[in-house]
Every structure is written in structure tokens, then in C-alpha cells.
N, C-alpha and C positions, 0 to 999 in steps of 0.2 A: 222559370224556364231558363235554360242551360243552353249555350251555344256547342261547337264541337270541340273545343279546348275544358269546358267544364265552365266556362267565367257564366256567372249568373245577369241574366241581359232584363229578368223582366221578372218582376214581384205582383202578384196579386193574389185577391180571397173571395172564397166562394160558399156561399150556401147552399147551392144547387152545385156540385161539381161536375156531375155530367155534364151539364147542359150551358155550365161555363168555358170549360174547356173545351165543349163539343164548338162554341161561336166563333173560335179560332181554326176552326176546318173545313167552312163552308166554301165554295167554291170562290177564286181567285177574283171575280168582276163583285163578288157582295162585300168582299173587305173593303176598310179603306186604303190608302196608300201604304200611311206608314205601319197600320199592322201585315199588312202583305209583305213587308220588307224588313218585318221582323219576323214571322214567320217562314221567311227563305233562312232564318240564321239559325234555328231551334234547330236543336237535336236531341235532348230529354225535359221531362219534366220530373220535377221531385215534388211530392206531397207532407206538407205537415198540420195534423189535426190538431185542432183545439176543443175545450170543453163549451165555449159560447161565439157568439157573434164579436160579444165586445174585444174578447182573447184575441180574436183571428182581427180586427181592429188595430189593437196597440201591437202585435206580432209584425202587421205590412208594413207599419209604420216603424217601427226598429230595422228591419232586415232590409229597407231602401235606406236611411240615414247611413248605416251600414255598408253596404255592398253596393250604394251607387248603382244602381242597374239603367244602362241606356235605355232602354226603352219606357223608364217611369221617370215621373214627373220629381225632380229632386230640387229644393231649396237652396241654393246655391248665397243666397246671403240671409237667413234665417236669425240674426244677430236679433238681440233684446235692444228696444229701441228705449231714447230718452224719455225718462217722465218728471213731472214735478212731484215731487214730496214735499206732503204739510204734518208734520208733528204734531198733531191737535193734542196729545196726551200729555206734552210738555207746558210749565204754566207759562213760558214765555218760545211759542214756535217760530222753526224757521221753517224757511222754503228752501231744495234744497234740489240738485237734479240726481238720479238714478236711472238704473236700469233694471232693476230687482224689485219684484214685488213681495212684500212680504205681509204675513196676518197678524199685525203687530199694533192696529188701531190707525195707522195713518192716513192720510188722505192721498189721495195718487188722482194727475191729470195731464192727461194727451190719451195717445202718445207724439213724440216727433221723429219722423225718419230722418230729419235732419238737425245732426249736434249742434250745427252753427245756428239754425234757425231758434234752435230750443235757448240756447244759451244769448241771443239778440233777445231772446221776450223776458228772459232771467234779468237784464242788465233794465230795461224797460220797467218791469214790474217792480223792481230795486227802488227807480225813481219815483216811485208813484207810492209805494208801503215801504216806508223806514223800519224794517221788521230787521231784528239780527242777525249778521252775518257769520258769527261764528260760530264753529263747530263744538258740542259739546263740553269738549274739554277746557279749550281755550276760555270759553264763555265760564267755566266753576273758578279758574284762575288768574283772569283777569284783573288788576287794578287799575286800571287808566283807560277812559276814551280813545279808540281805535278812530284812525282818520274817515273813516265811515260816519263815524257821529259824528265829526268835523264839515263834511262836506253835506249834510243831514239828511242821510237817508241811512241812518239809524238812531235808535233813540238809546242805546246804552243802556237796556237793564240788566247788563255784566255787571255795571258799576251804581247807575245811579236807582234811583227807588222811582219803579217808572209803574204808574198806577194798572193793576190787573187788568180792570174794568175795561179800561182805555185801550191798552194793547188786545183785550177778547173782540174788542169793536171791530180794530183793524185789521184782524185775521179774519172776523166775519165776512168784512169787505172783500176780502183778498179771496174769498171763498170764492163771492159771488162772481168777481172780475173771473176768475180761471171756469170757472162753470158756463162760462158766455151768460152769465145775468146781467149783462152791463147796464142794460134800459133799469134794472131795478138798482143798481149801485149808481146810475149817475142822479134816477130821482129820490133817494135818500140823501147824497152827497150836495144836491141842490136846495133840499129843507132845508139842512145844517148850517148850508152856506148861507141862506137867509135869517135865519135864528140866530147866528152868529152876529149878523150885521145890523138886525136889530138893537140885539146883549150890545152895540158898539167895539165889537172883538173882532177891530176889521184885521186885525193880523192874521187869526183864525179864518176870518174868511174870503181874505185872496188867498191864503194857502189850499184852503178847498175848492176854492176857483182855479187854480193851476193844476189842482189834480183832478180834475172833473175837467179840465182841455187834455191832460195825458191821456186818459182813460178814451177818450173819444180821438183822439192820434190815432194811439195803437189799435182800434178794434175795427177802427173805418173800413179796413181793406178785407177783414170777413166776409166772406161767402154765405147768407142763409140759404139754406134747403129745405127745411122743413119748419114748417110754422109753428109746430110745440118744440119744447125746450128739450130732446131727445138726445139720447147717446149711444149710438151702434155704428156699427162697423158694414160694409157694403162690400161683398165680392163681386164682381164682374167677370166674365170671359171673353175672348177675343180670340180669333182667329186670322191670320196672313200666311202666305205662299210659303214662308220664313219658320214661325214662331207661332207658338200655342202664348198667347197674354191672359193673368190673370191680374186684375186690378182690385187694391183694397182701397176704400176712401175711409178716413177715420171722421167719423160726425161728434160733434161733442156738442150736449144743448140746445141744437137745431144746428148749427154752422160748420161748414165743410171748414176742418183743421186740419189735414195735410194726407198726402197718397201715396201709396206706395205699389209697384209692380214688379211681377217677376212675369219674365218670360223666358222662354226655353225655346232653343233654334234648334230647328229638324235634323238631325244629320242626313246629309246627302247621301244616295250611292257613288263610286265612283264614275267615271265619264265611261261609257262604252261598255256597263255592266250589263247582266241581265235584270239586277235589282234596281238598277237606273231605271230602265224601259218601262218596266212593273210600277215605276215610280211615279213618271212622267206621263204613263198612259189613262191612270188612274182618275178617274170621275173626283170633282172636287169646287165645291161651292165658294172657294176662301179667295179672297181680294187683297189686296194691299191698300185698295182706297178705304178709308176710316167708316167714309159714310155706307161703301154699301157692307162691309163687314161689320160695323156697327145692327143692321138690319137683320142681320142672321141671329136666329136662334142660338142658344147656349148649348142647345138639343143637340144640335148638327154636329157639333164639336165632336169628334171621334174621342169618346171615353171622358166624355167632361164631367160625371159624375166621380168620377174615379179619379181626377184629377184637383176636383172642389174636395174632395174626403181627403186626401192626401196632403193639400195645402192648408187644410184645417188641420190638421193633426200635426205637421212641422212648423208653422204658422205660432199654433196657441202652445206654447209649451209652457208646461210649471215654471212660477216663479212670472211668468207676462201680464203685462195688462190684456184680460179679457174683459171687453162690454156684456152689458146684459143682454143684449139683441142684436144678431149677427143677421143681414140682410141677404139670401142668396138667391140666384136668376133661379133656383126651381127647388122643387124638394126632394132632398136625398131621402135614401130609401133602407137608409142604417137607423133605426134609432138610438144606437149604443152611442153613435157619433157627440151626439147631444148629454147623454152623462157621462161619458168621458172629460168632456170640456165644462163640466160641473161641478166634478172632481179637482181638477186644475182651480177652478176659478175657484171654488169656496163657497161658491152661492151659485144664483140662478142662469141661468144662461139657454135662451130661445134663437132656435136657427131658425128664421123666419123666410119662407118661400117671398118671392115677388107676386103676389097675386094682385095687392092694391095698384090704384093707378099711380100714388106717390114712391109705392117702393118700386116700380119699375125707373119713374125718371131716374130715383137714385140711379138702379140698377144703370140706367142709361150716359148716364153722366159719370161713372166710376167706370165703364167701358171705354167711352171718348177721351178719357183722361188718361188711361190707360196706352191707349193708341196711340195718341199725339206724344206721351213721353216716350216712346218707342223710337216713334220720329224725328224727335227733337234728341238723345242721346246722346251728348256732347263727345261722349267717347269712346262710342262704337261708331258714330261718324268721322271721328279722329285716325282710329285705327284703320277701317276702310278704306279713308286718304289716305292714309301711309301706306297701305296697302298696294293699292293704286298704282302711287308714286316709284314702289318698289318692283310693282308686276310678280306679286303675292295675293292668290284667289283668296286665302284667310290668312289673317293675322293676328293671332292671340296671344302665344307666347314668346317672348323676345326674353335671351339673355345676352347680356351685356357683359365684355371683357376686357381687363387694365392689368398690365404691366407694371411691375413697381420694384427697383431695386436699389440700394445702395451705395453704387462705387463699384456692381457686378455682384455685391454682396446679399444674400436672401434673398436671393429673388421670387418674390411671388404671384399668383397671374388669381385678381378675384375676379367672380362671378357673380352679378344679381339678376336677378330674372323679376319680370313683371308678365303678369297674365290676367287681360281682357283691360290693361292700362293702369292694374295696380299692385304694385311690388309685395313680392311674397321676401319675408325677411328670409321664414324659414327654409329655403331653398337656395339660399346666396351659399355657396362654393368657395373654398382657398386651395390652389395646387400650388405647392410647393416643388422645387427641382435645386436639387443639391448638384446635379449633377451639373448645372448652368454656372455654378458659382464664382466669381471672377469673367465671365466672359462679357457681359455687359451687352451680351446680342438680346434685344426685344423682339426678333423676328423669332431667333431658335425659340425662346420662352412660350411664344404663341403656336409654334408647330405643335411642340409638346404637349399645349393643354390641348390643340384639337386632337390628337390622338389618343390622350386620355380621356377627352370627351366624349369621342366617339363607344372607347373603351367600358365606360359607365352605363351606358343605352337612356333606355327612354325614362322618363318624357323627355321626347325631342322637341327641340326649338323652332316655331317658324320662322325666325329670323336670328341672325347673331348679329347685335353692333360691336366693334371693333374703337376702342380710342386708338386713334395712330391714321395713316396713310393710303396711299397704293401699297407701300412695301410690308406693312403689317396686315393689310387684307390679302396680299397674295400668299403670304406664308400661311393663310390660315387655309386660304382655297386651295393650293398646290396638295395639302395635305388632305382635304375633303375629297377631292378629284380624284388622288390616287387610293384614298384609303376606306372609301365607303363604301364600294363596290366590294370591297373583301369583307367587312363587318360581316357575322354570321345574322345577324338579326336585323341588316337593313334592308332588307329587300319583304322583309314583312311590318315594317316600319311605314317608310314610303322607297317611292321609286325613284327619288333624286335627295341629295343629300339639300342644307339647310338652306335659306337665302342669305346675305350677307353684304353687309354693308359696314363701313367704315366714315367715322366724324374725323377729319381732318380741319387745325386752323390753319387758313389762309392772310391773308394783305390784311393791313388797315385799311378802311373807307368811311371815310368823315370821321375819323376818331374811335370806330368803333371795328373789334376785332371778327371777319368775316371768317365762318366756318361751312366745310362745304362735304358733300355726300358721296361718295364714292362707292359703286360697286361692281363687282369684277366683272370682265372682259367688256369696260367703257371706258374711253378716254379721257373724256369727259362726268364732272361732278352730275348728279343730280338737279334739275334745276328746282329745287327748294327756296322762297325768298326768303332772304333775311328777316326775322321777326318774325316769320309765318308759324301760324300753329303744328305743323307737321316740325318744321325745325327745333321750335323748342322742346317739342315732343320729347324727340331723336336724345336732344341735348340733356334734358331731366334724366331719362336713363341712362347716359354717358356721365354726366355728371355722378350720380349713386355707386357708377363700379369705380371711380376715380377714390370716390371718400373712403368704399370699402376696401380697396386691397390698400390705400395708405395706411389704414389702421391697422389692421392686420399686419403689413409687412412692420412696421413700429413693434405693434405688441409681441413679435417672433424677436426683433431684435431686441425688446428690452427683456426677454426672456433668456433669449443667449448671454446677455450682460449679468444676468444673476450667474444662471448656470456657471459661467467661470469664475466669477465671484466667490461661488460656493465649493468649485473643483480648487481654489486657492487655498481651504482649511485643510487641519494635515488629514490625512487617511480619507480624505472625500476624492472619490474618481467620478467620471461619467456615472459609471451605476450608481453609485451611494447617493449620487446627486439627484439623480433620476428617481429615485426609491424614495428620497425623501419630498419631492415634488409629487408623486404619487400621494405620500401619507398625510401631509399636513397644506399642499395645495398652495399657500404665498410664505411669503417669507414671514410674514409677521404672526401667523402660527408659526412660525417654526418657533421664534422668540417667544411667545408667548406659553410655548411647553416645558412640560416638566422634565428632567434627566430620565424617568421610567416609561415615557410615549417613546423616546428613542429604543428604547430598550426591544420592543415590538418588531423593529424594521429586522429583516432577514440579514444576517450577517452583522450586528451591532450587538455588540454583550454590553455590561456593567458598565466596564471600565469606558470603554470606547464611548458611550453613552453619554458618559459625565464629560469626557474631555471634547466632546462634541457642541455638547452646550455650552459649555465655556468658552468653546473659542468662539463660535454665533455669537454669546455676544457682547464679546471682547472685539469680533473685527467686525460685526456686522451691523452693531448696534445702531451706526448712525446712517446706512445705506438708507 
């Protein structure tokens, strides 16, 4: 479906086309909201056939990864999560962390949506199995005990002759501990310990008495859920006034091993539309309180089928851990969906409906988990206060702008941007202005980038921070005020130009340097407290455009320093200088070529060639 511009707003696949497409033309009180309100925006629909179900399957699933369509449910952090890897094929394995899965014989367990969490049980697990720490290579070329075996939580068979038998034992164990068999690894680990103590090898066994207290450390704070030792995955749905929630819980063995959710916020109509009206008028069962949305069917969910197929299909991609048993509140009515994700996996894999009474608690319990991390957000509740603070309805994209010059010399003005609170590298900006050069005004510099800013269009910023003042926030606004109303493209943008705030440092107080919020036409700072989570917020991205444009204005300046360097050999001008930056990219290609690569550059014969490289390096050699 195609709005009036041609932009593609909404992907889906039909079996019946008639009578899919007919469910979108029912009268205006049987829709739900949001497809009523997406239905005000349709103006064509294009058709494309496939030869099967499965086709028309993996086709919806490309053309939204794709073309982002608003109206579909899109995976917005679909990243490959950490796993453990076990080598079992190698005669002496490590454990090792990944994000890849591969058919290569190894053992794979999680997964973890969180790096830091994964790599605390990595450091844990270390203590407890003195299994080898190094990589491959290091491990064939090794002579000497690495301080690992030093501190011993390795045993060194890079170097010393460490019995097969003994090491198969401990990766047995190791198995059992990652699998959640722990009640069988600690009553294994508890014979030994007594057989040892018998044998009189009490060394032997207080050592397996301090690993048999680790093992019962680290595993106390598990979750069981289900009473056999089981491994599947748990989808849940949720619904709020807000956001469509889908909740995965990862079970490994029987014990909840960690969660992960995506949700997707409704786009509003604007205020005083007619698709507002159509919005808010709309019949609608969805709560913001946990428990009574918790109590709603999955059913109710407007398109929750369509929505569970789709987050299954961007969810399990090649190359992921896929469980053999995937938990969901009802049963889909694709069965390609199920060998599709078979295909992926290598092996078996059961979408299993919630019919039993345990698979609903799941279900129940990866919904509530669901919800409450919604709630709990640390940093959509963060942005919201700043929000607030700012008198900004939404706050998602913030760029941030710094000043950085010379002595008046190079001046350059960078740009980072952060959206939804975490910085996109790929979007950080350098404007350069030659034409500023010597004047050593930071206010001109900032004029210019926001006219240039303006000049580039969207994606626009909900907010711009400002390192500098009043007088650097007013040149930025003077030039907003008068130049945004002329933009040919803001007035289909939005209806006022960005928000705008500026981090100025203020007095010492107790020692410590007070920074404070400004934004235009207020006398007075923000009242932000010192140490408050919205100021350090502020500060983290005020700080990143600080580091950025200083590196950048450096690497321009140490760029001009060759450049003349280079216009100093005879018969090298600006172009020839330029042309060879082009071909060979640093200086130490340039040295490192032959007299006949020069030969290549437009305008350099033979001769020119040779006496080219000679002087490189004759003057250049020690730069």
C-alpha cells in the first residue's frame, strides 16, 4: 500500500486477495484505530505474485527490512545476541563468546541480550573451569605459562602435557553447568569431593569444595519455570494506549535466562486533524495498567498474527541461535513459517501454540516482563524528562554542535547526533568555512552551520544542544527564526523550526565546576540540578561533539601540514599535490611506490616521475 507521494507505508500477503484486501474497506466503526488511520493515507495498492505461500513469506519479510514501511511492525534492534561457544571438536576446548552461529560441530548456549551480563558469567565460569584461555593460534605457539596458569584458572596445555582424560572431564562439567544441570554437577562434584578425602588428597578436595561453593554462588539467583530440564523461547504480546509489546523470554533447561522486548510506539495524528478525531474516537480495549492488559487476549491485538510472523521472521535470521521449541500465545495459520525457521536452524524447530496450562504461565510471565521493562526504561524515561524539562512533546533525535578553531585558523563546526539516547557514529557531520578563516568569531561559524543545516533538510532534529552560551544560542536562533519560514521543504517538515538549547559553564561551587541550560527567549538557565540524570544526559552529548570536531579540526590541520610539505618539492602545485592524495591516499604510500605508479597520475611523464620520487625521499623521508 502506497501513500500519495508513491512512499510505500504498509507490506503485507494474501492467500485470499480478495477478501484481504476487501478487510481493509469495511466501514469506518469496524476498523480498528490505527488501520483507520492508515487507510485515510492509501492511495494505490501494487500487487506481487508468488509461486507458493512460503515465496509470498520470505518476499514480506525482505520488502519491510527494506522499505521500513510505517504501518508494519519493524525490528528496530534485530542485532545477533551473545552466545557461549564450546569447541568440543578440539582435543583441548575453550569457551569462548560469539554472535554467529555456525554448523561446524560446536556447542552454542544462551543466548544473552546483554554483552556485559554475558561476559560477568564468562569471568565466573573462568573461575570455576581452568579451561584455556587462548586463541587458536596463540595456543600452537606458545612457550611459557601465561599468567592465567599463574593465577590458576588455567591448566596450560599450550605448554605442559595436561592429561586428555582429565581435561574431557572438565569440559563435561562445564557442559553440564551451561545447560542449568547444576543439581547433577554439584552431586557428581560432591562424590569426588568425598573420594578424594577419603584417597587422603585433601588438596584435591577443598579444591572441589570451593568449586562446588562457586557453582552454587553463581546459579542461586536462577529463575525455574518449568520443572523439566527444557529449552525454548517464549513470545508474548502486550498492548498500551502507546505501543504494540512483544516479549521474548529465553528458557534454557527449565530456568528463565534472560528477556528481551521490542515495542513500537503508535504514531499519533496531529492535534486538530481529522485522523486525530478518527483516532481518539475509536473503540479500544488497551490499558496502560500491566495487570488489566496483561488479561487481554493476544487475539484482541489488532493484526497480532501478522505481527508474531513478522517478528519471527526478523527475530530468527540465519546464522542465530534458534531453540527447538518456540512458545506462542496462539497458533499461526502459515505453516511455511515453521520450515522456513528449519531451514535457518539446521534441524527441528516447533512453533508450539499456548494450549497447556504451563505454556500459558510462560506465556503470562514473558508478557508481565515484558510490560514492566517498558516501565522501567531507563532511557525513554530519561528522554521524556528532558523532554519535559525542554517543553518538547517528543524527544528522539538530538544533534549536538562545537566550534573548534585555531588562532581563527580551520575553522570547523562538528556534529553528532544521538537517537532514542544512543549515538549514531554514522551521522556525525563536519562543516567546514573557509570563508571564516582568521576571523576567530564562533558566533559567525554557528550562523553558517545552521544555514547550512537548514540547507541539507531532513532528518530534522528534535532538539539542537549548542556547546557555548546565550551568544552562541542566539546566533543559532536568529538564523532559525528568520530562515526557516523560507526553507522550501519546512513547512512539510514541521511547523516550527527545532528546539534549542545550549550547555554553558558557570562559578565554582564547593570545588566543583557548575554548568547550566539555557534556552532562547529565557533569562534565566533551566533549573537542572547539579548531578541530575537529565544534566549529565545533556553533558554526554555535549561532551562527544567536543571530542569530535577537535579531531577532525587536528586531522584537517595535520592534512594542510603535509599538503605544503608536499607543494615544497619542485614541480608539485596544489593539483599535483591534490592528484597524488587522490592516487596513493598517505604519505607512506607515496614512499613506498615505485617511479612507474607515478607515472599513472595525469600530467607526470617519465622523467617528472623519477625526479618526483627522489625528492619524496630525499625530503620527506623522515616527516
Amino acid at each position: 500500500m502506497k501513500d500519495a507521494s508513491g512512499r510505500i507505508i504498509y507490506v503485507g500477503k494474501a492467500n485470499n486477495l480478495r477478501s484481504r484486501v476487501g478487510s481493509y474497506f469495511r466501514s469506518p466503526e469496524q476498523l480498528p484505530a490505527k488501520t483507520r488511520v492508515m487507510m485515510g493515507k492509501v492511495a494505490g495498492i501494487d500487487i506481487l505474485c508468488t509461486h507458493s505461500e512460503k515465496e509470498a513469506l520470505l518476499l514480506e519479510a525482505s520488502l519491510i527490512k527494506k522499505h521500513r514501511p510505517r504501518y508494519n511492525i519493524v525490528l528496530r534492534d534485530d542485532k545477533s545476541y551473545i552466545l557461549f561457544k564450546l569447541d568440543t571438536q578440539a582435543t583441548y576446548p575453550r569457551l569462548s563468546l560469539t554472535r554467529k552461529v555456525t554448523r561446524n560441530g560446536a556447542l552454542y548456549f544462551g543466548p544473552f541480550t546483554s554483552a556485559h551480563a554475558a561476559r560477568e558469567t564468562l569471568k565466573a565460569v573462568n573461575r570455576i573451569f581452568p579451561l584455556r584461555k587462548c586463541k587458536d593460534t596463540s595456543f600452537r605457539n606458545r612457550t611459557r605459562p601465561c599468567l592465567q596458569h599463574h593465577i590458576g584458572r588455567c591448566l596450560a596445555p599450550c605448554v605442559y602435557d595436561v592429561d586428555p582424560d582429565e581435561y574431557a572431564h572438565m569440559v563435561h562439567n562445564l557442559q553440564l553447568f551451561l545447560s542449568g544441570r547444576s543439581r547433577d554437577l554439584i552431586s557428581s562434584l560432591r562424590r569426588e569431593m568425598l573420594q578424594a578425602s577419603e584417597d587422603l588428597r585433601f588438596e584435591k578436595a577443598a579444591s572441589l569444595r570451593d568449586q562446588i561453593r562457586a557453582i552454587e554462588q553463581t546459579v542461586e539467583q536462577q529463575t525455574v519455570v518449568l520443572s523439566e530440564e527444557e529449552d525454548c523461547d517464549v513470545l508474548a504480546l502486550a498492548e498500551t494506549m502507546q505501543e504494540i509489546v512483544v516479549g521474548i523470554s529465553f528458557i534454557r533447561q527449565g530456568k528463565l535466562l534472560d528477556h528481551k522486548t521490542f515495542a513500537w510506539t503508535f504514531d499519533h495524528p496531529e492535534e486538530g486533524s481529522q485522523d486525530q478525531e478518527n483516532y481518539m474516537t475509536a473503540p479500544s480495549k488497551a490499558s496502560n495498567d500491566p495487570s488489566s492488559a496483561a488479561k487481554d487476549s493476544e487475539h484482541a491485538i489488532s493484526g497480532g498474527e501478522d505481527i508474531l510472523r513478522t517478528v519471527l521472521l526478523q527475530f530468527y535470521t540465519p546464522g542465530k541461535f534458534i531453540p527447538e521449541r518456540i512458545v506462542l500465545p496462539f497458533q499461526l495459520s502459515d505453516p511455511d513459517l515453521e520450515n522456513i525457521l528449519v531451514e535457518r536452524r539446521g534441524g527441528n524447530v516447533h512453533l508450539i501454540p499456548a494450549w497447556r496450562q504451563r505454556d500459558k504461565k510462560m506465556i503470562e510471565l514473558a508478557r508481565t516482563n515484558a510490560l514492566q521493562s517498558r516501565l522501567h526504561d531507563e532511557t525513554d524515561q530519561l528522554l521524556y524528562s528532558v523532554g519535559r524539562k525542554m517543553g518538547i512533546k517528543s524527544l528522539k533525535r538530538i544533534e549536538a554542535v562545537d566550534v573548534s578553531h585555531l588562532g581563527g585558523q580551520g575553522v570547523v563546526v562538528g556534529q553528532v547526533v544521538a537517537e532514542e539516547g544512543r549515538f549514531q557514529p554514522e551521522a556525525y557531520r563536519q562543516y567546514t568555512f573557509p570563508e571564516l578563516e582568521g576571523t576567530h568569531d564562533d558566533y559567525a561559524a554557528l550562523a553558517a552551520w545552521a544555514r547550512r543545516r537548514i540547507q541539507s533538510g531532513p532528518p530534522w532534529p528534535d532538539m539542537v544542544l549548542i556547546d557555548g552560551g546565550k551568544g552562541q544560542l542566539a546566533a543559532v536562533h536568529q538564523v532559525l527564526t528568520k530562515e526557516w519560514k523560507n526553507y522550501a521543504g519546512a513547512s512539510n517538515a514541521s511547523s516550527s523550526s527545532w528546539a534549542l538549547a545550549a550547555l554553558a559553564k558557570g562559578s565554582r561551587r564547593k570545588g566543583e565546576l557548575e554548568e547550566r541550560v539555557f534556552v532562547p527567549e529565557r533569562k534565566n538557565p533551566l533549573p537542572l540540578r547539579p548531578g541530575s540524570k537529565e544534566l549529565l544526559f545533556l553533558q554526554q552529548i555535549r561532551d562527544a561533539a567536543h571530542r569530535f570536531v577537535l579531531s577532525r579540526q587536528k586531522r584537517s590541520r595535520g592534512k594542510k601540514v603535509l599538503d605544503s610539505n608536499l607543494e615544497r618539492l619542485p614541480g608539485v602545485g596544489p593539483r599535483t599535490a591534490r592528484l597524488l592524495w587522490d592516487k596513493f591516499g598517505s604519505l607512506q604510500n607515496m614512499l613506498q611506490a615505485a617511479p612507474e605508479q607515478f607515472e599513472t597520475i595525469p600530467g607526470i611523464g617519465p622523467s617528472k616521475a623519477h625526479k618526483l620520487h627522489a625528492a619524496l625521499h630525499d625530503e620527506l623521508q623522515d616527516m
